[in-house]
TORROKE-536201 format. One record per residue (C-alpha): residue number from 1; x, y, z. Coordinates in Angstrom, 3 decimals. Last residue first. Example, Ala and Ser with C-alpha at 12.3 -4.5 7.8 and 13.67 -1.06 7.14 Angstrom:
2
2,13.670,-1.060,7.140
1,12.300,-4.500,7.800
This chain:
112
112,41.445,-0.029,24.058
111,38.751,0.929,21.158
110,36.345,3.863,21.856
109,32.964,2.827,21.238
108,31.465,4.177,17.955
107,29.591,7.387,18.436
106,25.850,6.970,18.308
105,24.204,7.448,15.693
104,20.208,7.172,16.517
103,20.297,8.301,19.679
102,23.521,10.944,19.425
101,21.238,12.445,16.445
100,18.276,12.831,17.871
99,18.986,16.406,19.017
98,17.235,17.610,21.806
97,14.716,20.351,21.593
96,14.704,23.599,23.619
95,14.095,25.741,20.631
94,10.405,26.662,20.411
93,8.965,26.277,23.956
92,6.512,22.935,24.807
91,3.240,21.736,24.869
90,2.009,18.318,25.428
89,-0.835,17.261,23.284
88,-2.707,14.029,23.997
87,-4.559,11.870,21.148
86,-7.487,9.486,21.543
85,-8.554,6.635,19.187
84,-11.077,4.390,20.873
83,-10.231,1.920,23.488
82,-10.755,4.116,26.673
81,-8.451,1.986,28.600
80,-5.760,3.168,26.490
79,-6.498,6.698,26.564
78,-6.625,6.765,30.125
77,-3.658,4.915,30.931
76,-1.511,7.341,28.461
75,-3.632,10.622,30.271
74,-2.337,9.166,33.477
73,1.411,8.908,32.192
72,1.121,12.517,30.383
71,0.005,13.736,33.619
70,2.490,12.370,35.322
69,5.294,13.606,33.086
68,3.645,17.311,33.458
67,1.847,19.622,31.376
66,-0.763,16.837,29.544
65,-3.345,17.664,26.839
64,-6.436,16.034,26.414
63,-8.348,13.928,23.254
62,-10.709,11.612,22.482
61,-11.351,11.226,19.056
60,-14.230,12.195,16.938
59,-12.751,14.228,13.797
58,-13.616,17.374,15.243
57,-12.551,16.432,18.854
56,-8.719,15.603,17.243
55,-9.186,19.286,15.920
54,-10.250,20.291,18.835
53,-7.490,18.980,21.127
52,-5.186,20.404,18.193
51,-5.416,23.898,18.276
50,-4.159,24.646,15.220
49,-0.983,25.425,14.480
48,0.631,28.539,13.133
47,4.234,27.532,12.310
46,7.992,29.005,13.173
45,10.082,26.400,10.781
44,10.176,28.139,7.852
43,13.331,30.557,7.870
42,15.404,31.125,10.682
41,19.195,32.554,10.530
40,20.560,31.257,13.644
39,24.028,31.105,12.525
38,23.147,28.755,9.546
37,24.323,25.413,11.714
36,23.266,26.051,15.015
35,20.240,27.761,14.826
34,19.064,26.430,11.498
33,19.413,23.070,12.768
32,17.758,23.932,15.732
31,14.803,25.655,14.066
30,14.722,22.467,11.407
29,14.543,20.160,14.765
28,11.974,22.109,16.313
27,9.410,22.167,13.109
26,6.773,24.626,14.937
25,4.865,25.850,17.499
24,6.406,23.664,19.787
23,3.746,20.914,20.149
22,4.475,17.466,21.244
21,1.499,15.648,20.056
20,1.371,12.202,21.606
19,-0.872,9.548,19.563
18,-2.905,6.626,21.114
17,-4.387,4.287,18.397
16,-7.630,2.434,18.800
15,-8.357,1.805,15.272
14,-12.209,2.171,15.070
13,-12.043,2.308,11.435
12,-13.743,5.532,10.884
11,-11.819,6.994,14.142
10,-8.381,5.649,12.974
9,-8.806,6.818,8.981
8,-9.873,10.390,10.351
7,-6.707,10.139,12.811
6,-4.679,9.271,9.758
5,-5.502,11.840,7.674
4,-3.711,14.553,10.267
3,-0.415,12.503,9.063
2,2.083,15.515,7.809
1,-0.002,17.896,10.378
């Protein structure tokens, strides 16, 4: 919901942009944070979303949702051959998130 403008700005301008919605209910890596490092004491990051096939519809997109890594690789194909802006939601539990961290920091390499 930080960038929902930017689907109206893709649709006026006919910016063919694919986006992938991974919706947990809620800001998963605050809820993990808070799990593990505040003794799972939760506060904020359990949200009400919208449903957001329809709101993607509302704004004139094309949009699905995908359950499965094929679907979400057919529903990728599809949205790109459609040329228009199109968004997919995938759905997922609260809390079973990965970290980014060890991605984007990894250890250093162990010197020998």
């Amino acid at each position: 919901m930080f960038g929902v403008q930017e689907l109206a700005t893709a649709v006026q301008h006919g910016i063919n942009v694919v986006t992938v919605v991974f919706d947990n209910g809620g800001f998963g890596n605050v809820r993990r944070d808070q799990t593990n490092v505040y003794d799972g004491r939760l506060l904020g990051s359990e949200l009400r979303n919208p449903d957001f096939v329809r709101l993607a519809e509302s704004f004139g997109a094309d949009a699905t949702t995908a359950s499965t890594a094929d679907e979400l690789g057919s529903s990728v194909a599809h949205a790109l051959e459609a040329e228009r802006p199109a968004v997919i939601v995938v759905s997922g539990s609260p809390g079973h998130e990965t970290s980014p961290w060890p991605f984007i920091h990894p250890d250093p390499p162990i010197q020998v």
